[in-house]
N, C-alpha and C positions, 0 to 999 in steps of 0.2 A: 569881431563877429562872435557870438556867440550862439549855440544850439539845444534846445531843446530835447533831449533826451528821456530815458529811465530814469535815471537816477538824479537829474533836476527835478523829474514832474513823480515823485513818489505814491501820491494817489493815480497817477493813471497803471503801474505795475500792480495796486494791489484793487481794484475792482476791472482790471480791463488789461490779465498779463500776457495774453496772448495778439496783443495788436503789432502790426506791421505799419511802424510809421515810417513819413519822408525822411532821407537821409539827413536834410538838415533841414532846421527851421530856425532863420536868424532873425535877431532883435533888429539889422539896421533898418534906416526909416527910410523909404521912397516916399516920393510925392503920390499922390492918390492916383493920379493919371499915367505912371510911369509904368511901363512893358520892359520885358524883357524883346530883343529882335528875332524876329522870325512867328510872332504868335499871328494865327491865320485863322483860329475859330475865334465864333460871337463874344462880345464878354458876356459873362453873366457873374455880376454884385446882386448884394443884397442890401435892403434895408431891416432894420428891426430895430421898433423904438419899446421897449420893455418897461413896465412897470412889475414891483410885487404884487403876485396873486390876482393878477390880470390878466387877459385873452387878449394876447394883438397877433399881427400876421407878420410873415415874413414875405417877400415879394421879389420877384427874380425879374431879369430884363434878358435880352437877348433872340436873336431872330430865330434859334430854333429848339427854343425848350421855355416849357411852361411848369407850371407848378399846378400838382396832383392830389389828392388824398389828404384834408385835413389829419392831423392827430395833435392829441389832448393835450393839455401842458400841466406843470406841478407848479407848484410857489418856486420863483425862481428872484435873485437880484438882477439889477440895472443890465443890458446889455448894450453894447458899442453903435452907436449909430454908423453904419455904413453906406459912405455916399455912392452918388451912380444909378440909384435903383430913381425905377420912372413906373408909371401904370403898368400892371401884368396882372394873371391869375395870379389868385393868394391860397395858402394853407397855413393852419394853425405852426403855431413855433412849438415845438416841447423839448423841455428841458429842467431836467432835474438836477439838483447842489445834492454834493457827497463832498465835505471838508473843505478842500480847496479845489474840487477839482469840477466844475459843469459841463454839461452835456447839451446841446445842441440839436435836434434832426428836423427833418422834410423831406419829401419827395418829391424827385425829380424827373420828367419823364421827358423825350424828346419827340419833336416834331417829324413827321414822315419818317419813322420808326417802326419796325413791327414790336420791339421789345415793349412790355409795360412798366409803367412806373418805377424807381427805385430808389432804396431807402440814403439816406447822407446823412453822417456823424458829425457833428463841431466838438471838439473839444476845448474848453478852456482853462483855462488854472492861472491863479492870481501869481504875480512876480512882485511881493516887496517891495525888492530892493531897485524896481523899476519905476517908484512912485505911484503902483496900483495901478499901471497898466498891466493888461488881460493879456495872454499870447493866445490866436488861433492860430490852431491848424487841421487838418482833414485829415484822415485815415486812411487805409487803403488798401485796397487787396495786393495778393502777389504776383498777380499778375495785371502789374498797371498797364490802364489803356494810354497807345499813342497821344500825346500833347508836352504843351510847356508850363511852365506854370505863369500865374501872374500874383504879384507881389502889390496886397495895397496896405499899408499903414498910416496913422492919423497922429498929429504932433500931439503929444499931450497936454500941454500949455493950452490947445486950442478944443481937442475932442477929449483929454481927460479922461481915455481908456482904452484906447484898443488897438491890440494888431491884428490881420485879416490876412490870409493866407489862401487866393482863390486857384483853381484849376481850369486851366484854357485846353478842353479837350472835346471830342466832338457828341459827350454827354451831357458836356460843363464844368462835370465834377467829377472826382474817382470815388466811388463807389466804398462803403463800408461795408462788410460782409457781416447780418445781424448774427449770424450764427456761432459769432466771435464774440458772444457776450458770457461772461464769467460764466463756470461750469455749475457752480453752485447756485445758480439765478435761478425764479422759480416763476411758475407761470401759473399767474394767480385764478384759480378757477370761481368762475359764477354760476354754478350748477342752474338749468333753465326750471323755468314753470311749469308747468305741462298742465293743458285745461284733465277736465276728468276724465273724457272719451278717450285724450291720450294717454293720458295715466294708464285707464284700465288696458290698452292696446300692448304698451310696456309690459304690464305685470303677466298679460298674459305669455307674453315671449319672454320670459323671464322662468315662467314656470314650464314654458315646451322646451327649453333648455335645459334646466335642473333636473329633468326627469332620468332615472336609470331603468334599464339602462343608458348607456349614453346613445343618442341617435345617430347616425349617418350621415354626414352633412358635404354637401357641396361648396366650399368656400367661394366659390368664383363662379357665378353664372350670371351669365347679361339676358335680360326681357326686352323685345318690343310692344308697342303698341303698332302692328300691321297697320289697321287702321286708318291709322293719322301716319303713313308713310305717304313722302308729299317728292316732284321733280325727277332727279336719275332714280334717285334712292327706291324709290318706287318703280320707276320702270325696267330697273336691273332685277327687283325681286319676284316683278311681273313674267320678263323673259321666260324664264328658264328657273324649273324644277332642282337643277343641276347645284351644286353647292358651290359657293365662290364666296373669299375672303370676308367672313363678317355677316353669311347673307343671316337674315335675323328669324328669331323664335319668339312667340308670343308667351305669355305666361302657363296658358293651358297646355303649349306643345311643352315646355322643359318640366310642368308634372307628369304631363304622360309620359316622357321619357325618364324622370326619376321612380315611375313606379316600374318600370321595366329593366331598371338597374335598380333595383332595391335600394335608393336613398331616402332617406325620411325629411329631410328641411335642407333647402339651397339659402342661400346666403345672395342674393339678389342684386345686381346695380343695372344703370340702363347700357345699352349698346353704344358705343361713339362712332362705329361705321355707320348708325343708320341716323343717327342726330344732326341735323341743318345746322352749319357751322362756315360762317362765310367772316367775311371783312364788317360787316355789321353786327357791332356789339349787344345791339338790343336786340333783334333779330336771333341770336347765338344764347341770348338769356334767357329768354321767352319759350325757344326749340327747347334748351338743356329744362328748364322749370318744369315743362311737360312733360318732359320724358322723366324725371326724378317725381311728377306727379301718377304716373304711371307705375311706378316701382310700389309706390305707398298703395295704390287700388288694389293691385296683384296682392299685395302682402295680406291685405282686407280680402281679398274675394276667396283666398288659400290661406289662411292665420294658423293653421296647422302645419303647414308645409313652405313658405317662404318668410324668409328675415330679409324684411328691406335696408336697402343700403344707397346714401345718396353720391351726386358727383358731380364735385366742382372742376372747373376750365378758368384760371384766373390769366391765363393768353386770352381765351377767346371773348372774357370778356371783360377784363378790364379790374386791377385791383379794389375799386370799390365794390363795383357790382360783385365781386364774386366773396366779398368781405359777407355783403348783404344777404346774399342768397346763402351761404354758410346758415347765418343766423334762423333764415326760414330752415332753410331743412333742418337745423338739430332743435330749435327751438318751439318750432310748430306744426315739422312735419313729424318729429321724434325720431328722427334716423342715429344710432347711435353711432354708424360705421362712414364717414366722408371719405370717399375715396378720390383719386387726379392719378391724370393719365399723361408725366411728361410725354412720352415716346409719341405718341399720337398726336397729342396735341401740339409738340414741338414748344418745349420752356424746359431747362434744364431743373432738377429735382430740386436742387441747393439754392437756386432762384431767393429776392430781398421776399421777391411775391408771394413764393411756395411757403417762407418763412411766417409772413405775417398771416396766409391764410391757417397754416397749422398752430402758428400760437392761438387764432381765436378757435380753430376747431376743439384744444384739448381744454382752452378755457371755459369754454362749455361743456367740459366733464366727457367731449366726442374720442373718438378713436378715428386718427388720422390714415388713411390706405392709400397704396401708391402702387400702381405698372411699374415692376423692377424688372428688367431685362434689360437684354443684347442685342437687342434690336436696332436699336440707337443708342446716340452717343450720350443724349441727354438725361440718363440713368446710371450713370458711374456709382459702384460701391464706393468711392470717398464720397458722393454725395448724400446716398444715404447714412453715412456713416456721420457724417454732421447732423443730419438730422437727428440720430439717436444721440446723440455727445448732446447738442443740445436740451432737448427735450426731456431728455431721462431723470424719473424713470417716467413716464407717459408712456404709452403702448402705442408703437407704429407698426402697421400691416404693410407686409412688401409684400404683392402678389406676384408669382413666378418662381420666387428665388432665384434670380437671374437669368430664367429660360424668357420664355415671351413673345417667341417667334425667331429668333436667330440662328444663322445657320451654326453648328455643330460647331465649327474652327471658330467662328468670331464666337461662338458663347462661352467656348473653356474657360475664359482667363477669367471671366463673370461667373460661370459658375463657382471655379476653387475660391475664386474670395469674397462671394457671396455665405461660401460655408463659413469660411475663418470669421466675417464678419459677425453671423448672428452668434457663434458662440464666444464675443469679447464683449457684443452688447446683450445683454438680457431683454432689454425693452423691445428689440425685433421681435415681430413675429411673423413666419413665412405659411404661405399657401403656395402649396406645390400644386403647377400647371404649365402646361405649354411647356413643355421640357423634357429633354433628352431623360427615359428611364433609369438608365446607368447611375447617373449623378442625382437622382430622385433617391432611389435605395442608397448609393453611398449616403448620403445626407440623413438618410432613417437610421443608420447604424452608426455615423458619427455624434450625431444627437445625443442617442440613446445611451450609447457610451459615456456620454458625461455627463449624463443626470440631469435633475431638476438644476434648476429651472429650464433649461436646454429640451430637454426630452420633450416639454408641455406646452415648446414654441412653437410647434409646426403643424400644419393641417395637410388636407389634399383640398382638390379642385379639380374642374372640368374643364373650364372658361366657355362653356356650351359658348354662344351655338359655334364656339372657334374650336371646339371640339366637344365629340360624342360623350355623354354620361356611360353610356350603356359599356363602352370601349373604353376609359377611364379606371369607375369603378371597378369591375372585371379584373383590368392588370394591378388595381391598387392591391386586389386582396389574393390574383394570384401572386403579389409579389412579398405577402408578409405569410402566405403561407410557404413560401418559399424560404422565406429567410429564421423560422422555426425546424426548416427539414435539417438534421444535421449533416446533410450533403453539401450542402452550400461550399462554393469552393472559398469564400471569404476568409481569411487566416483569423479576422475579430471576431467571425462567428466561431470558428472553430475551439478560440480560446473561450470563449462567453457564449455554449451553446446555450442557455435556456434564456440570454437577452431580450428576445422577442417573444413575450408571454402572450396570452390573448387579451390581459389588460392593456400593453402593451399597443397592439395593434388598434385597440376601440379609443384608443386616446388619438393615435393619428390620424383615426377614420373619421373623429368627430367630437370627442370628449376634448381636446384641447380648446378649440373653437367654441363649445358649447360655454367652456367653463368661462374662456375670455369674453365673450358677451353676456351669458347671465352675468357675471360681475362688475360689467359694466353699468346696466341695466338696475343691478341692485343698488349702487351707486348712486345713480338716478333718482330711483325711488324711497331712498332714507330717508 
């Protein structure tokens, strides 16, 4: 027997060093029908008849997984015919040659599942000394799911290329983690069109940004459209005057309440408490489209005083659709800020989903925003922390800084390394909200202490209407005139009393934010 390893497959160490492969992958030959004993899920084979520079499909079998999401392919050589495979849904093959070594994927999603789609590796590399048969095998995260494997290989003499390595598991297959693609990979941007109405919409929040002084900004405020509130959601806000988790603000009430906290431009996205969001994926698109249509009219009806900001749900609806709608809001609604809300929506941050939808947001030149807290589980700093390893440098917006709604005890361990986090990645950039004051000011003083780029990552927020501007504001600027009093009991203020200048504080109040979207925006517009 022999196996597959590092240092047989030397191109897979030097574009792909960080993969976790099976412990073994042997040469010997079973007959194509041969199980190992005990395998109790569906099979699922493939076929793939390949030509150069051709478009065929791959096609899956089995009683509870289908195949999802086309993607594109490159010039690639001959690949293995693999028996087994019968009528199913199909998606494009793609794979790309680097030396000896090809690459494989498709997605796979399962039947009577709540998860969406996910992505699947093949790797293969040519063997010589094996008369130019292929070895496969599948990747895998570290934490493999429950199954057995099954084993199918094809004589040479008769199929003339291939070995096939499948997974009998209750996905089909174990899962590649895209976020394991070399550090140096780059994510090629196609900067959008923008007709001229958008253009000029741009340039002009391009210039209520650059303006000095720097303005006052809200990084975090959700708008409804009252309106168009439709079932509970509507009869809850009907109730009662009274304030309960979420209840919602129209555009007009969060400027009347920014002019009575002195803020000058809020940073806008829609509400998810009050967005229709059920088991019906068209229904869930339609609701979120409106409400991200809503966000763009407010920005029009107030172009002095809100920055619109769109929000995708690729749980709620489905990795294509939220592929697509990506493309509307940054490309025709001109949203430069896409934001997603694991916690809420229930999809973990690090998700194949959350991957693919942020490579096409920053490939569009967009800035990716995420609900970072302690609220749920599905927001771990290892998983934003892949995010940034990946994508960097790209600029990713975590809102919270790890606050978010969590109680105090379960938020600590989220907030301290929510801190360590963004000062090891640069490409973070946090909006403080919905969190414990204490660990707000430390976080201004540890920033600050370490300079640029660090000092010009962080903003404030409200998260209206989940909290007051007026009560926000207020404590943001009793707390930095606080942290200029040389009373402060802080021992780094004491050593560093003049740290907190007044430049100092108009950079956290708004000139961070400001500078990270004009920049964006001017990007945009070159």
């Amino acid at each position: 027997m022999r196996t597959l390893s590092r240092s047989s497959c030397p191109d897979i160490e030097r574009f792909y060093p960080n993969l976790d492969l099976h412990d073994k992958i042997s040469d010997r030959r079973l007959d194509p029908g041969a199980t190992r004993a005990g395998c109790g899920y569906p099979d699922l084979v493939a076929r793939a008849m390949c030509r150069e520079d051709r478009r065929e499909s791959i096609a899956s079998v089995g009683k509870r997984t289908k195949v999802e999401a086309p993607l594109g392919m490159d010039s690639f050589e001959a690949c293995p015919d693999i028996t087994h495979a019968s009528a199913a849904p199909r998606a494009s093959l793609n794979l790309s040659k680097a030396s000896r070594m090809r690459i494989f994927s498709f997605v796979v999603a399962s039947k009577g599942e709540s998860c969406a789609p996910r992505q699947f590796f093949f790797f293969a590399t040519e063997d010589n000394s094996a008369r130019g048969t292929c070895r496969f095998f599948i990747t895998t995260n570290r934490a493999r799911i429950p199954g057995r494997r099954r084993w199918v290989t094809h004589d040479p003499a008769k199929r003339a290329r291939s070995r096939f390595c499948c997974e009998k598991t209750r996905s089909a297959l174990v899962a590649f983690d895209r976020s394991r693609k070399p550090a140096n990979s780059k994510v090629v941007e196609t900067l959008p069109r923008f007709t001229k109405n958008v253009r000029a919409e741009l340039e002009a929040r391009r210039s209520l940004l650059a303006r000095r002084p720097f303005p006052v900004i809200d990084g975090d405020a959700h708008v409804t459209d009252i309106r168009a509130l439709r079932g509970s959601v509507s009869a809850a806000y009907r109730a009662t005057s009274n304030y309960y988790h979420g209840r919602p603000i129209s555009a007009d009430e969060l400027v009347a309440e920014m002019d009575m906290a002195e803020v000058d431009l809020a940073l806008i996205w829609q509400n998810p408490a009050a967005t229709e969001r059920g088991k019906n994926r068209s229904r869930n698109a339609a609701a979120l489209l409106a409400a991200n249509r809503y966000i763009l009219a407010s920005a029009r009806k107030f172009p002095h005083r809100l920055i619109p900001a769109g929000w995708i749900d690729p749980a709620g609806l489905g990795l294509p659709a939220a592929l697509s709608m990506t493309d509307t809001l940054v490309k025709e609604l001109g949203f430069l800020v896409v934001k997603m809300n694991p916690a809420q929506n229930r999809f973990p941050i690090d998700s194949a989903e959350v991957f693919a939808v942020v490579e096409r947001i920053v490939s569009h030149g967009a800035i990716p925003a995420f609900h970072f807290g302690g609220d749920t589980s599905f927001t771990p700093a290892r998983g934003l922390a892949r995010l940034a390893s990946r994508f960097a440098p790209h600029r990713i917006i975590a809102v919270h800084m790890g606050g978010g709604g969590s109680s105090y005890d379960e938020g600590e361990a989220l907030y301290q390394e929510a801190r360590e986090l963004g000062l090891k990645n640069p490409n973070l950039f946090f909006i403080q909200s919905a969190k414990r004051d204490c660990h707000i000011e430390s976080d201004f003083i540890a920033y600050q202490l370490a300079g640029s780029p660090f000092c010009h990552n962080i903003a404030v927020g409200s998260d209206a209407p989940y909290g007051r501007l007026s009560w926000n504001f207020g404590g943001y600027r009793a707390m930095f005139a606080s942290l200029r009093d040389r009373r402060h009991p802080d021992e780094r203020l004491a050593a560093r009393p003049n740290l907190f200048k007044r430049a100092a504080e108009a950079n956290f109040m708004g000139g961070n934010l400001a500078n990270l979207l004009a920049d964006g925006y001017t990007a945009w517009l070159a």
